[in-house]
Backbone as a ProteinNet text record, in pm:
[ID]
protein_1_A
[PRIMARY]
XXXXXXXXXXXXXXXXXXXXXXXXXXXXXXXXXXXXXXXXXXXXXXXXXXXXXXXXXXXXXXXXXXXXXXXXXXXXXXXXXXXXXXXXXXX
[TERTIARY]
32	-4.3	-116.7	-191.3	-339.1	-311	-199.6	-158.8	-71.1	-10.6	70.8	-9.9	-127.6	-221.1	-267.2	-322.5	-382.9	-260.9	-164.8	-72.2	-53.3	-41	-30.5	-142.4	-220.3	-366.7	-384.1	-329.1	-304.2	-226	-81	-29.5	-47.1	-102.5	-220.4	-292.6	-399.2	-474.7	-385	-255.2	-197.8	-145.9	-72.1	-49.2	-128.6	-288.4	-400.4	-419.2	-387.7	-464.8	-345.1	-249.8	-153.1	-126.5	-171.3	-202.8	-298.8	-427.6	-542.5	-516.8	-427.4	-386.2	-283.9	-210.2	-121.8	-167.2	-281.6	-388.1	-466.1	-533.9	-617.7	-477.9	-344.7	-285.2	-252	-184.5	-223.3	-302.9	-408.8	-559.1	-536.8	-514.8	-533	-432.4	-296.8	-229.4	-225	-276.6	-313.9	-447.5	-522.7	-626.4	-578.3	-505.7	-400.8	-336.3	-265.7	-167.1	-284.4	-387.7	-485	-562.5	-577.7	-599.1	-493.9	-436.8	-275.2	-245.6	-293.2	-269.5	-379.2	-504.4	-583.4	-593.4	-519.2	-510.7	-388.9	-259.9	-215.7	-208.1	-294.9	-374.2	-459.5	-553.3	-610.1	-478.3	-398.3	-311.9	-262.1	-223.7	-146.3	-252.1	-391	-480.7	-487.3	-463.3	-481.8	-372	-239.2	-104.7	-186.1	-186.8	-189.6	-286.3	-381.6	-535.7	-474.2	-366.6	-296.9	-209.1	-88.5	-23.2	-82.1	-173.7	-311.3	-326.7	-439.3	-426.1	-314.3	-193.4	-122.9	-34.4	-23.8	-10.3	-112.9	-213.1	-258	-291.6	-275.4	-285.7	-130.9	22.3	128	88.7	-33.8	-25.2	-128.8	-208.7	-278.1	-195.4	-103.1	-53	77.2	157.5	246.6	162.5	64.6	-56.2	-44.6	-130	-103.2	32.6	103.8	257.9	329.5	262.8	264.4	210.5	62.8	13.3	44	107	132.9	276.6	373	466.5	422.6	324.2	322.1	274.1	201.2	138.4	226.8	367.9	468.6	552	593.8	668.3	568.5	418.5	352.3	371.7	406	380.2	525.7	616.4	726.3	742.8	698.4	709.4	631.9	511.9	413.1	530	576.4	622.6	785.9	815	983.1	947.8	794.7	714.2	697.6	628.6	609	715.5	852.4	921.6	1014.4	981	1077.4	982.3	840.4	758.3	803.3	807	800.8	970.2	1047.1	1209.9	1189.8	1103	1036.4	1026.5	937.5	862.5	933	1043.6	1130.7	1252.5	1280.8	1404.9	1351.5
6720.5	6634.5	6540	6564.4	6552.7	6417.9	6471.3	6362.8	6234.8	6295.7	6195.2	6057.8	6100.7	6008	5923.3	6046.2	5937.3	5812.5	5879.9	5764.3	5679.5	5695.1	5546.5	5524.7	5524.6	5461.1	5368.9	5377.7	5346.2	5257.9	5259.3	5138.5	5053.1	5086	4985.4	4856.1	4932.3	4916.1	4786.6	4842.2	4763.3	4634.6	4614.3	4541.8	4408.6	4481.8	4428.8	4317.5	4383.5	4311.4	4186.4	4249.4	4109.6	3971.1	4070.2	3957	3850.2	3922.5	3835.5	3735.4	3810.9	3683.6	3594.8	3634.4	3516.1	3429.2	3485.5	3347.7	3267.6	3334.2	3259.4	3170.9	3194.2	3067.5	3016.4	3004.2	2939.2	2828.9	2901.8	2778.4	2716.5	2704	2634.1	2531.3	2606.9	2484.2	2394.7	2411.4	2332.9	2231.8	2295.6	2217.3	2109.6	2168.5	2070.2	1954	1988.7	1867.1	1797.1	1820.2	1760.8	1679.8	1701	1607.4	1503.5	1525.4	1432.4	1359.3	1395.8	1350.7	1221.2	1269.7	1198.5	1026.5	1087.5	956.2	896.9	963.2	823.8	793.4	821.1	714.3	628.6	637.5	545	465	483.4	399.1	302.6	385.9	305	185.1	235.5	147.1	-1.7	13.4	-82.2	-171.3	-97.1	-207.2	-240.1	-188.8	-275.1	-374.5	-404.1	-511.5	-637.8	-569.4	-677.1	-717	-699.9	-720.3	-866.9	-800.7	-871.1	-1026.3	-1007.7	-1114.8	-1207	-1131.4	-1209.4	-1336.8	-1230.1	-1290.9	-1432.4	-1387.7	-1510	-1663	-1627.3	-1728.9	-1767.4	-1707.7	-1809.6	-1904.7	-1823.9	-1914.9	-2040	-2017.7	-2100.1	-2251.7	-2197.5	-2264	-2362.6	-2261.5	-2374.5	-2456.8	-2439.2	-2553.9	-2691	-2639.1	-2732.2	-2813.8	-2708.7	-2768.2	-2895.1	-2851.9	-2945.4	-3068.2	-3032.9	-3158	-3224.4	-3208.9	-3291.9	-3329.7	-3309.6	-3328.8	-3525.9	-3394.2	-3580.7	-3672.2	-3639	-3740.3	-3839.8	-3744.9	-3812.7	-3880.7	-3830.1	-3909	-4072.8	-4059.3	-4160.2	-4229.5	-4191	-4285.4	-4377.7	-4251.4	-4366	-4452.7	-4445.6	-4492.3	-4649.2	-4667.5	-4773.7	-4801.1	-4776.5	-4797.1	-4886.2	-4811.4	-4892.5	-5019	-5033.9	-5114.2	-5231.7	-5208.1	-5347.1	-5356.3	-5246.7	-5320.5	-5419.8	-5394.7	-5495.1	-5633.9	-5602.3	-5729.4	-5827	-5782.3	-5808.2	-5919.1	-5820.9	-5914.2	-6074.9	-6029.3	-6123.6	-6253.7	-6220.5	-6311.9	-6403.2	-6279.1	-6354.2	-6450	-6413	-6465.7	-6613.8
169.7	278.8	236.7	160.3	162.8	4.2	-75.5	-182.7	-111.1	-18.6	36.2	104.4	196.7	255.4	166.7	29.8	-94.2	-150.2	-104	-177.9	-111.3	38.5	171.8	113.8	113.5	133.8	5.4	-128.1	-252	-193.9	-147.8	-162.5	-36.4	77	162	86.9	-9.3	-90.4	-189.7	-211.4	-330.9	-245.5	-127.6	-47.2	10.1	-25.8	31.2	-73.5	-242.7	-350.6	-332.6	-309.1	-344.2	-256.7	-120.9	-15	-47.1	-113.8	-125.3	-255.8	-365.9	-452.1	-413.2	-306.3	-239.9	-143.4	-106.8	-1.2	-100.2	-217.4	-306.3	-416	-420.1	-454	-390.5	-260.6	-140.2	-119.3	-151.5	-118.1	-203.2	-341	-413.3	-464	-365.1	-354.5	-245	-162.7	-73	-140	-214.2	-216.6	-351	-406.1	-527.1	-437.8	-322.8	-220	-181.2	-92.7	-44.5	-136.8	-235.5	-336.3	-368.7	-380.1	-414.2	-320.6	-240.3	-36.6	-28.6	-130.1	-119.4	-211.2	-327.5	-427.5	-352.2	-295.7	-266.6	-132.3	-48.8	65.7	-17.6	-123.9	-175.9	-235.4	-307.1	-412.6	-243	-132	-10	52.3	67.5	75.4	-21.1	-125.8	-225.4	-229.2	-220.3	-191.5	-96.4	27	146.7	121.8	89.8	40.4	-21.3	-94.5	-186.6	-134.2	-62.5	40.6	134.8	225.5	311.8	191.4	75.8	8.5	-5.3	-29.5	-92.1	53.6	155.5	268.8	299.1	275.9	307.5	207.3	94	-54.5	8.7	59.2	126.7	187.2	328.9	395.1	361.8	317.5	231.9	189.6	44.5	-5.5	74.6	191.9	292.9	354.6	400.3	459.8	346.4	230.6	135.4	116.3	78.9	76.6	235.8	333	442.9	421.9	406.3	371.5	291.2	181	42.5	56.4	122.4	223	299.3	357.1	478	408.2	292.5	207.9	183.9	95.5	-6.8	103.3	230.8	337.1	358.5	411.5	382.7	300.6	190.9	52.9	72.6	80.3	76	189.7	312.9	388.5	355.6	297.2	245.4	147.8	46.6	-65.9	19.5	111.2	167.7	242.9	291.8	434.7	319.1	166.5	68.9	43	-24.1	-71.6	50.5	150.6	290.5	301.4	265	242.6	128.5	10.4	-51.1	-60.4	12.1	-19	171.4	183.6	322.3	238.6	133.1	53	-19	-112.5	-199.9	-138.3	-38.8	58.7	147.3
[MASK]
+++++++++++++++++++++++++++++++++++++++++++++++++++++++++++++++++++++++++++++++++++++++++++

């Protein structure tokens, strides 16, 4: 009777050790993901920044692209206005 208790109590005991090495890898894989969790919210942060930039150097540059647009419509418009002067002149 008295060996038998010693032996529950032994593999209690053994149950116990293995529990505690299956929480302590546990933790440490969690604390492995949570790290990993952590670089790529930073890596997601950084697309997004660049993303943001790049969005706006478009809009930037269609502004430009507008303006240099109405320029060249201007131009030809002066450029079609002399050459109609100019056949005024010759005629």
């Amino acid at each position: 009777m008295e060996d038998a208790i010693l032996e529950r109590i032994r593999e209690m005991g053994g149950r116990e050790e293995s529990g505690k090495r299956m929480v302590s890898q546990l933790e440490a894989q969690i604390s492995e993901l949570v790290g990993q969790l952590g670089n790529e919210s930073g890596f997601h942060q950084r697309a997004l920044q660049r993303a943001q930039k790049a969005e706006n150097k478009l809009e930037t540059l269609q502004g430009q692209l507008t303006h240099l647009e109405g320029e060249l419509v201007s131009g030809d418009v002066l450029r079609d206005n002399l050459n109609f002067e100019k056949q005024k002149v010759i005629t």
